[in-house]
C-alpha angles and dihedrals in degrees: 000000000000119000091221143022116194122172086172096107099055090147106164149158128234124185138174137185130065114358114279127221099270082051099052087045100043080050096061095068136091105272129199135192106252088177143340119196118192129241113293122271111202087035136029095252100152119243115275142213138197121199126180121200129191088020097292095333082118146356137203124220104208130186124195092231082068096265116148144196137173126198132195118225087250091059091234109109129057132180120184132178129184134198134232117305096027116089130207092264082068090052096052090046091060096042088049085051132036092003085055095044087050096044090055090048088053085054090054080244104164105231134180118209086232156126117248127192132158123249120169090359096293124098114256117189145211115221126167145100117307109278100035102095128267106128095044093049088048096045088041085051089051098059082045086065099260112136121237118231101169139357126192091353133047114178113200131223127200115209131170081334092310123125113219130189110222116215118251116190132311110264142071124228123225147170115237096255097059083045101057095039088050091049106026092234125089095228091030090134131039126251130253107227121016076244111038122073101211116108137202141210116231113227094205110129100267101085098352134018135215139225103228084186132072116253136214107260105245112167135003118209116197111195128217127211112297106261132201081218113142081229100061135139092051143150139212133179120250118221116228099266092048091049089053108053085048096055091048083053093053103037102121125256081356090162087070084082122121104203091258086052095054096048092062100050101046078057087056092038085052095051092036082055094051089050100041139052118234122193136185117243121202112186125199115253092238118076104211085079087067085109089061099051089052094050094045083048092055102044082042094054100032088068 
């Protein structure tokens, strides 16, 4: 295992436009599909392709709405290109999203798919399948007062044998319908792209507020499948081994691994495990018992 992980020198260049010289060169040899997930089930996420070229020398990040990105072996240049009727606000949310999330894992830069929000000066996180709740908990959390760290991506940092959450940006991402039941108006938050329907909630200060500064990792929280059961919400302990075999299941873009890789992680996973609590969260189905998630979350978290 690694002595430190530090995502803190993430210098980079991003570029757009027509393709620049690396790219028309990286294009010219042989490519091959490393992975192509389907479009998403529970959302509307687009398909995607990766491609390498030149046996690693360069991949190419595709979506199926004609969005583009190409990335150097070094992880330190990115093109990306869109196509009408995308804009370039659709192009900045990918790149702020699953690009990020696959130029820190370039960088062996241990990430969980995750939520992230302070309570009691530590970093407690949201991890779980699409559609369980995690934005929406950390964005309800956040008009409770609670400050946003992280959304969809938490990068980790090891320090002196302290685990540490990075910040991502400040927003929360979020479908209409978790939107309009957090803030009571259908349009109650603004959208992310002119074409895309997803919102976000702004953690600038004037309805929710935002750590700029990484934060020690306090508590993880892995949700289960939303349930109609009288004795939800709830919570459990998960015993190390438990804990373990759920954070392997939400590192992002984990099947990036090469054995080696994920042998690695799973060492960092097993000491991040032995630090840190981990708990499984059940929310209610319904979600105006949202309040009472959040309440259970922050006497859960505050012992």
């Amino acid at each position: 295992m690694p002595a430190e992980l530090c995502p803190e020198d993430l210098s980079l260049k991003l570029e757009g436009g027509f393709e620049p010289q690396w790219v028309q060169l990286a294009l010219r040899a042989p490519g091959r599909v490393v992975s192509h997930l389907p479009a998403g089930e529970r959302t509307a996420d687009p398909s995607f392709v990766l491609t390498e070229y030149g046996e690693g020398h360069c991949c190419e990040l595709s979506y199926s709405d004609g969005t583009r990105f190409m990335v150097n072996r070094a992880a330190d240049q990115v093109w990306g290109t869109y196509q009408p009727p995308l804009t370039n606000e659709d192009l900045a949310t990918y790149f702020l999203g699953p690009v990020m999330g696959f130029l820190l894992r370039r960088r062996k830069i241990t990430c969980l798919h995750a939520s992230a929000v302070e309570l009691h000066g530590r970093a407690v996180l949201f991890c779980g399948d699409a559609g369980y709740g995690k934005s929406t908990t950390a964005a309800a959390l956040a008009l409770r007062g609670t400050p946003g760290i992280s959304e969809d991506i938490v990068p980790l940092e090891l320090t002196k044998g302290q685990f540490w959450a990075v910040p991502g940006y400040p927003r929360v991402c979020l479908w209409p319908d978790a939107a309009a039941h957090l803030t009571g108006i259908e349009d109650g938050l603004p959208r992310l792209t002119p074409v895309w329907d997803k919102r976000y909630l702004s953690l600038d200060g004037r309805r929710a507020s935002f750590v700029n500064e990484k934060r020690p990792l306090g508590l993880i929280y892995v949700f289960g499948e939303r349930t109609d059961s009288p004795q939800a919400p709830s919570v459990k302990e998960l015993r190390p081994r438990e804990a373990l075999l759920e954070l392997v299941k939400n590192t992002y873009m984990n099947w990036l691994l090469d054995r080696e890789q994920r042998a690695e992680e799973f060492n960092v996973l097993g000491n991040l495990v032995q630090q840190v609590p981990v708990r499984q969260l059940v929310a209610h189905s319904d979600p105006r018992k949202i309040p009472q998630l959040c309440e259970l979350i922050e006497q859960d978290a505050g012992k």
